[in-house]
C-alpha positions, 0 to 999 in steps of 0.5 A: 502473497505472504504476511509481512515480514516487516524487516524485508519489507522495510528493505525494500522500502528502502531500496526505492528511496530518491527514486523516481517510482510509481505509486498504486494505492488503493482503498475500500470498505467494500465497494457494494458494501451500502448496496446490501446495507444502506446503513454502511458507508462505501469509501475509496481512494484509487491513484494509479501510476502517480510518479513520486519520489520520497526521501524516508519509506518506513514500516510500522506496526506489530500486525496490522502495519502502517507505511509512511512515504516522505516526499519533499511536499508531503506524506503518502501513507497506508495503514491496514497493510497484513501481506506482501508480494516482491515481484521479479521486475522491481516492484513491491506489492503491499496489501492489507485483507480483511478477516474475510480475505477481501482486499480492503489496502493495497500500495505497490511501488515500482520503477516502471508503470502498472 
C-alpha cells in the first residue's frame, strides 16, 4: 500500500460511479485493545460484499482523508483513510493505519465479490 495520492484515488472513485459494486468496510479501535486496559472501549463495524450502488464518490482531507458514498437512500462514509491500493482486477482498497501501523479503516470497493 501507499499514502494516498488523493486526485487518483478520486478517479477511481469515479470510475465505479452507477455501478453496481461491492463494499468492504471495516473499522476498529483495536479489537483486544479493552483486554489489556479495561479502561478502553473496543468499537467495530465489519460489512462484507454488500451490493451498493452511488451516484457521487468524493475524497476529502489534507491527511488523514474522509470518503463519502452517495446512494440513492443514503450515505456510505470512512474517514481516518492514510494509504491506498489499486489492484489489477477492478478493485480499490483504501485503509487508514495508526501511528503504530495497525489497521484501524479500511473501505474496498470492487466489481466482483471479496
Amino acid at each position: 500500500m501507499q499514502p494516498i495520492q488523493q486526485e487518483q484515488v478520486q478517479q477511481l472513485l469515479q470510475s465505479f460511479q452507477n455501478k453496481r459494486v461491492y463494499l468492504h468496510l471495516e473499522m476498529t479501535t483495536g479489537a483486544y485493545a479493552s483486554h489489556r486496559d479495561k479502561s478502553k472501549l473496543t468499537a467495530s463495524v465489519f460489512t462484507k460484499n454488500t451490493v451498493i450502488q452511488y451516484s457521487h464518490g468524493t475524497i476529502a482531507g489534507n491527511g488523514p482523508y474522509r470518503i463519502g458514498l452517495k446512494t440513492e437512500d443514503g450515505w456510505v462514509y470512512a474517514e481516518g483513510l492514510t494509504h491506498w491500493d489499486e489492484q489489477e482486477v477492478n478493485q480499490l482498497i483504501i485503509a487508514g493505519h495508526d501511528q503504530q501501523g495497525k489497521l484501524m479503516v479500511c473501505l474496498m470497493l470492487s466489481e466482483s465479490p471479496f
